[in-house]
C-alpha positions as a printed Julia matrix, in Angstrom:
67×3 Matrix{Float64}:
 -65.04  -39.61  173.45
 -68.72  -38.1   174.42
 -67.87  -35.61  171.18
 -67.89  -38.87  169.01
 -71.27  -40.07  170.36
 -72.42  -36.81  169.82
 -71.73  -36.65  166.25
 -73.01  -40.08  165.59
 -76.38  -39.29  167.58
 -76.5   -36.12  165.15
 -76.28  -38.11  161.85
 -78.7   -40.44  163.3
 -81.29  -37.73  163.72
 -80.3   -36.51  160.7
 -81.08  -39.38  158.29
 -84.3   -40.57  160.89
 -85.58  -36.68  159.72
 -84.78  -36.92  156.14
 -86.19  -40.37  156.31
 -89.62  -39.48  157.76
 -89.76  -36.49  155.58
 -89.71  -38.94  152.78
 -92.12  -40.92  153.94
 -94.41  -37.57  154.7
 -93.73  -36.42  151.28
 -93.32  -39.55  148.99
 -89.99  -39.38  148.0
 -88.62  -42.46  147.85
 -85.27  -40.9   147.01
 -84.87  -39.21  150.51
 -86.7   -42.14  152.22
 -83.67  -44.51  151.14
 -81.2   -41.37  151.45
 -82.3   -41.06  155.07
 -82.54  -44.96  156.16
 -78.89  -45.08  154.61
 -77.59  -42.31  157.17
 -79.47  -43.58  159.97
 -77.85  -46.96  159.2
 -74.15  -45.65  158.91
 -74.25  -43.17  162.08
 -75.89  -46.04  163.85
 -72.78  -48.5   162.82
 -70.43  -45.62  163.24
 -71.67  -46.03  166.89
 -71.34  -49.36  167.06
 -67.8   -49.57  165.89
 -66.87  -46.5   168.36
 -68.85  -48.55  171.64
 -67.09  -51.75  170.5
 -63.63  -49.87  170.65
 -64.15  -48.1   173.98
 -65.5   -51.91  175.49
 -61.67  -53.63  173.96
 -59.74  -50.22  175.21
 -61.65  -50.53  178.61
 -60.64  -54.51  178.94
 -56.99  -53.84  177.92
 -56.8   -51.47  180.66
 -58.3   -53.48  182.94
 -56.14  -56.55  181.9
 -53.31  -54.03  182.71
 -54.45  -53.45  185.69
 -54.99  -57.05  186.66
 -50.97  -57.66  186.3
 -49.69  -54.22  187.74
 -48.56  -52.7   185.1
């Protein structure tokens, strides 16, 4: 699932970019634009880490019992 990660990582740079250049340029417009898609790829993350942690426990619970 590294391409996942990627993509996430990607949008985070994304919206941290548009973010700054708000800031640079006064546009509070982009600045919020930018927080919001830092925010989301950052929770997209998040939800994709916390699914990978339960899929690595049910394996190891199978694992545990044989199966």
């Amino acid at each position: 699932m590294a391409g996942e990660t990627i993509r996430n990582k990607a949008e985070e740079f994304k919206g941290q970019a548009k973010e700054k250049f708000g800031d640079l340029t006064d546009n509070k417009d982009l600045q919020a634009e930018g927080a919001f898609e830092k925010t989301q790829a950052q929770a997209k993350q998040a939800a994709h880490d916390t699914k990978e942690h339960i899929r690595d426990a049910a394996d190891d619970a199978r694992n545990d019992f044989g199966h």
